[in-house]
N, C-alpha and C positions, 0 to 999 in steps of 0.2 A: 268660441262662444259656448255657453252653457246650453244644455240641451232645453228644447221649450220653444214657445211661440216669438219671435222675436219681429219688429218692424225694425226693415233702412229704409234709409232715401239720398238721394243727391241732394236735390238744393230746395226741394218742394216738398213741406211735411207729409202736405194733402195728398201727393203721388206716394206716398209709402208703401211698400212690398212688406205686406204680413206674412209670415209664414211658418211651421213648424220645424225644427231647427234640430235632426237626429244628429247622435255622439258620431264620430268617426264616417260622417257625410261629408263629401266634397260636392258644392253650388257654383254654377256657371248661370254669370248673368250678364246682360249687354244694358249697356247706358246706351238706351233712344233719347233721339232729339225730340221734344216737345217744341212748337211753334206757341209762344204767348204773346199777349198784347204789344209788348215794347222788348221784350228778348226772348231768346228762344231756353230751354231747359233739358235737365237731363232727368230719365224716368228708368229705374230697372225692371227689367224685363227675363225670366226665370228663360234658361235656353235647353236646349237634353248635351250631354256629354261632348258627342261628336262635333255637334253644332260649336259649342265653345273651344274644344283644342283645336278647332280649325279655324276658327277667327283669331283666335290668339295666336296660330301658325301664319297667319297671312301679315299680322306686323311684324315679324322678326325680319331683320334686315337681311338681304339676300347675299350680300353681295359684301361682307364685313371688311376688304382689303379697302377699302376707302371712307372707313371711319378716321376720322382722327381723334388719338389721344394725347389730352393735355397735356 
């Protein structure tokens, strides 16, 4: 992305993450579940560094000899 103010979002305009958007910045964010009327949503959420390669470390599968490939 171009450096500058930039908004995302998942699936709800209104929940958009504005933010300032530096060259050569790496962002760690978490999709929260939002509860709505008739389904639930996903909302980002800005995380610090560690926070994020440790979440991202806890889905990697542990245990890879019982993957199977196609």
């Amino acid at each position: 992305m171009k450096p500058g103010e930039h908004s995302i979002y998942t699936d709800e305009k209104e929940d958009a993450l504005t933010f300032p958007i530096e060259a050569g910045r790496t962002y760690d964010l978490r999709v929260a579940i939002q509860a709505g009327a008739f389904k639930g949503h996903g909302k980002l959420v800005p995380v610090d560094k560690a926070t994020g390669t440790k979440e991202v470390e806890a889905w990697k599968p542990k245990d890879t000899t019982k993957i199977l490939k196609p």
